[in-house]
N, C-alpha and C positions, 0 to 999 in steps of 0.2 A: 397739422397746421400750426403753426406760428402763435402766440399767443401773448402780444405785447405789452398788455396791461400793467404796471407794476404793486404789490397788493402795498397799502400805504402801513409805514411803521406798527401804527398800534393795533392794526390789522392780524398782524404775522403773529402773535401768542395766540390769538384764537385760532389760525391758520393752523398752527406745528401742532395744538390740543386735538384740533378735529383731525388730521391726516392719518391717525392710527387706526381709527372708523372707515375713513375710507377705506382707506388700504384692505381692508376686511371681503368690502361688498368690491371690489376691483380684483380680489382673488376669489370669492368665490364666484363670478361670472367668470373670469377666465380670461379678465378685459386686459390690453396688456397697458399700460394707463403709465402716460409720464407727465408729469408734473411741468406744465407752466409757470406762467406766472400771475394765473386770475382763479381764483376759487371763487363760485357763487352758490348761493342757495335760493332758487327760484321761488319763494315763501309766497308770490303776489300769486302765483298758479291757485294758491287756496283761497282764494279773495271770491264770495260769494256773486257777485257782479260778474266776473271774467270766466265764471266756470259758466254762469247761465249763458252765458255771451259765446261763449264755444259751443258749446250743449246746441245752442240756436243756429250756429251756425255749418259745422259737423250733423246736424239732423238732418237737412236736406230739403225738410218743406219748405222752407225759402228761395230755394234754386240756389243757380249758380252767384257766386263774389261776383259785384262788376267793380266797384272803387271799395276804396276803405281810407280813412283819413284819420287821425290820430293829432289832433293840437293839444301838445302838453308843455307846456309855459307855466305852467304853478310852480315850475323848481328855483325861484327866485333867489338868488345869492347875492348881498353887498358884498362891497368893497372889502368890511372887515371880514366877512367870514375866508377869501383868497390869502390877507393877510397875516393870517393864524397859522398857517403852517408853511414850513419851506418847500415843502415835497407839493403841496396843492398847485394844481393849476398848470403845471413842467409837466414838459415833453417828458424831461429823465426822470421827473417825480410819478407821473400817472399815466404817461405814452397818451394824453386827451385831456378833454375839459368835460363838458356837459354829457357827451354820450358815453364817456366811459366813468363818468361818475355816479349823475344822477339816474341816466335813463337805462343801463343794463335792463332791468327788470322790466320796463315799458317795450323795449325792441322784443324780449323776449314773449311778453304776454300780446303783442300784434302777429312775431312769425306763428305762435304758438295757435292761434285763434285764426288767425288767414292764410298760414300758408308762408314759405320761404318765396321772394320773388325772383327772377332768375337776371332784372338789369335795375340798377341801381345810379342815377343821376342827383348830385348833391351839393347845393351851395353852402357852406360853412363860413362864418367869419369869424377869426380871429381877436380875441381882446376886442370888440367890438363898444362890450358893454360896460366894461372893465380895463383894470390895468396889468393884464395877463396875456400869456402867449397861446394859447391853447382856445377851441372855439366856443364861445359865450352864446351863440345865435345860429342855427339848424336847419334849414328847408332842405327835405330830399323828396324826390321823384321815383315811383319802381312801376316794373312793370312784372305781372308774374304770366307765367307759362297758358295760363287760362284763355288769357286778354285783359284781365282786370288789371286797373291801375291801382297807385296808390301816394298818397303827402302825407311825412311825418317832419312837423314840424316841432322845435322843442327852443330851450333857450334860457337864461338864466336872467335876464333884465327884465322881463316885463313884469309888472306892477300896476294889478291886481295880475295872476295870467289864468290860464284855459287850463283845464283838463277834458277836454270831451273827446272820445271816441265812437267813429261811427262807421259801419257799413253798410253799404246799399246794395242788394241783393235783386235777381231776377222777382222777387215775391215782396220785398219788402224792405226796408230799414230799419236797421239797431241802433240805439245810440246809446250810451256810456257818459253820463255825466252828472255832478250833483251827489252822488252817492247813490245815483238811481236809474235804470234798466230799461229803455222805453223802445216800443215796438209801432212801427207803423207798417200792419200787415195788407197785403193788397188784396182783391177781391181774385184776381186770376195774374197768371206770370206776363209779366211787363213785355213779354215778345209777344204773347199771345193778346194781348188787348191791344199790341199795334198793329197786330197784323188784320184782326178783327172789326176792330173800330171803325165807324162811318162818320165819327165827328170833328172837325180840322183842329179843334181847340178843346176836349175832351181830354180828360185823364184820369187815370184806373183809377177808381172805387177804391179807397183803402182805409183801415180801422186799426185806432190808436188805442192802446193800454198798456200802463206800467207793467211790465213783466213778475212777477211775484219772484224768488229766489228763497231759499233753504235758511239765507240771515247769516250761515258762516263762515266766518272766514280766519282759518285757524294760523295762519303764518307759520312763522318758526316752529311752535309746536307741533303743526301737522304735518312738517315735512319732517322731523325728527321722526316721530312715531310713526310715519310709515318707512322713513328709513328700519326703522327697529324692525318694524315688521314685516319688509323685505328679509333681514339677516336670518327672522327665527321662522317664516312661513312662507317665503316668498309671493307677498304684497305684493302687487305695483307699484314703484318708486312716484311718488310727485315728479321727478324729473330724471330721469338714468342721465350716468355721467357724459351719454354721448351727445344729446341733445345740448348740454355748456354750450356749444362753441355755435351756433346758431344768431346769438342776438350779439358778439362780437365778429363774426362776419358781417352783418349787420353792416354795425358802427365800423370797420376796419373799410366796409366798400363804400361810405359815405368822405369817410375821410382823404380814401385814394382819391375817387371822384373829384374832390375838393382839388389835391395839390396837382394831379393832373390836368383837368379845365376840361374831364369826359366822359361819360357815359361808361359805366364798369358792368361786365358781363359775372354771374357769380358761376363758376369758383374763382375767383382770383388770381391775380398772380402772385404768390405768398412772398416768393423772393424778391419783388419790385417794391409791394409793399413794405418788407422790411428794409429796405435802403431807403426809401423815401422817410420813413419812419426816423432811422438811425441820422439821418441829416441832421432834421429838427432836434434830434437827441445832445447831437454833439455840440449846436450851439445854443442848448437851452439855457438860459438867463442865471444864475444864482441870485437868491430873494434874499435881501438886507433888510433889517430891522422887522423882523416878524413882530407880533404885537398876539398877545395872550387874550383871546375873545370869550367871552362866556360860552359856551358848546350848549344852550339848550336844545333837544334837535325835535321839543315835542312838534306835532302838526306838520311836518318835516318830509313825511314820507308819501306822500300824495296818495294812502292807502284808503 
C-alpha cells in the first residue's frame, strides 16, 4: 500500500536513529518491510482507559458492536501554531491536516478497539477554520461488516472541544471521556428484552459504574520495552509493524471520500488515491512569512 504521509523535517533524526531497531525486529520476523513515508509508534495502545475499553469490549459479555461514535475536537490549533512552519498544513508538506496530524493515534486506538469498517463516507472541509489548504473540520460515516455503524468526528477550531468515546453494545454502553471509563450495563441483551417485553414504553433495566482500570499508562516507555522484549524473548509487540497501515487507511478513505463526493468500499483504490493525492500536491500553496511561535506542546496530546 501507498503510504503518503510525509514525516515532518525535525521528525527525520529521530526517524534515521530508530530505523537500525527496526530493521532488526523486520529481519528477525522474516518481514519483508519497505519503508514509506510515515513511521508511527502507537504509545496511546498503553493508555490505561483504551486497554480497559478493549478488554470490555473484545470480552464478549457485552454482545455484539452496534454503533461507536468517537468526537474528538480537543485538538484545537490557532492560527499561529499553521504559521510556524512551511511544511505545516501542505498537501507537499504533510499529504493532510487534522487526520494525518493530530489524529493517527485516535483512528488507530477506534480500528484497534472496534474493528476496521469495510465502507467509509466522509465530509471534510478544507481551511475551513483557518487559512490552510488541507482539512481543519472531519465528519465521517462507516459502516463495518457486522451491521454496526459508526461517526468520527474530529477538527481543529472548536474551542472548548469534545473528547468522548463511546460504544453501544447488544448489553451495554462504554464511554471514554474526562479521563474516566463509565459502563452502563443492561440487565439482559437489548434483542432479548425487545423481543420479550410487554411494555410499549419500557426500556431495559440497566446499571451504571465507573469502570476501575490498572492506572497505567506507560506510552513511549512501554512500547520500547516491549519492543526490547520482543528482540531478546519474543514478547508480544504493543503494535507489529503490520498493523501501521490500518488507521492511514483510515484517514486515506475519508479523505478520497471527500475529493470524490462518495461512499469508499475498503481496500481502496491505492492508484486513484494517489493521483488524486498528487493533484493537490502539485498545486500546493508555498507559505511566506512564517513567523517562529513558542512550541510549548504541554496538555497537547489529548492523553
Amino acid at each position: 500500500m501507498r503510504s503518503c504521509h510525509n514525516i515532518p523535517p525535525f521528525h527525520l533524526r529521530f526517524c534515521e536513529a530508530s530505523l537500525d531497531l527496526f530493521v532488526i525486529i523486520f529481519i528477525k520476523e522474516s518481514i519483508n518491510f519497505r519503508l514509506g513515508y510515515r513511521v508511527n509508534l502507537f504509545n496511546q495502545r498503553t493508555h490505561h482507559i483504551y486497554r480497559r475499553m478493549r478488554e470490555l469490549v473484545r470480552d464478549g459479555g457485552l454482545g455484539r458492536i452496534r454503533r461507536t461514535n468517537w468526537i474528538i475536537t480537543s485538538w484545537y490549533r490557532s492560527q499561529c501554531y499553521y504559521d510556524s512552519g512551511a511544511w505545516r498544513a501542505t498537501w507537499a508538506g504533510e499529504g493532510g491536516g487534522v487526520l494525518l496530524n493530530q489524529c493517527p493515534h485516535n483512528l488507530d486506538l477506534w480500528q484497534w478497539i472496534c474493528g476496521m469498517p469495510e465502507r467509509v463516507l466522509a465530509r471534510l472541509h478544507y481551511g475551513k477554520w483557518h487559512d490552510i489548504e488541507v482539512e481543519d473540520d472531519v465528519t465521517a460515516y462507516v459502516e463495518y461488516e457486522s451491521g454496526a455503524s459508526g461517526v468520527f468526528v474530529t477538527g481543529t477550531g472548536d474551542a472548548p472541544g469534545t473528547n468522548r468515546f463511546e460504544i453501544t453494545l447488544d448489553k451495554g454502553k462504554i464511554v471514554a471521556e474526562g479521563g474516566k471509563l463509565y459502563l452502563w450495563e443492561l440487565d439482559v441483551l437489548e434483542p432479548e428484552f425487545s423481543r420479550t417485553n410487554k411494555s410499549a414504553f419500557a426500556s431495559p433495566p440497566c446499571r451504571f459504574s465507573e469502570v476501575e482500570t490498572d492506572g497505567k499508562s506507560e506510552q513511549h516507555v512501554g512500547v520500547l520495552n516491549a519492543f526490547a522484549a520482543h528482540i531478546l524473548h519474543g514478547s508480544p509487540l504493543i503494535a507489529g509493524g503490520e498493523e501501521g497501515i490500518n488507521s492511514l487507511t483510515l484517514s486515506n478513505a475519508m479523505h478520497l471520500s471527500s475529493w470524490l463526493g462518495r461512499e469508499i468500499v475498503l481496500p481502496y483504490d491505492e492508484d486513484l488515491f494517489y493521483d488524486e493525492l498528487m493533484k493537490r500536491v502539485r498545486t500546493s500553496r508555498k507559505k511566506d512569512n512564517i513567523s517562529a511561535a513558542l512550541q510549548d506542546t504541554t496538555g497537547s496530546y489529548n492523553t
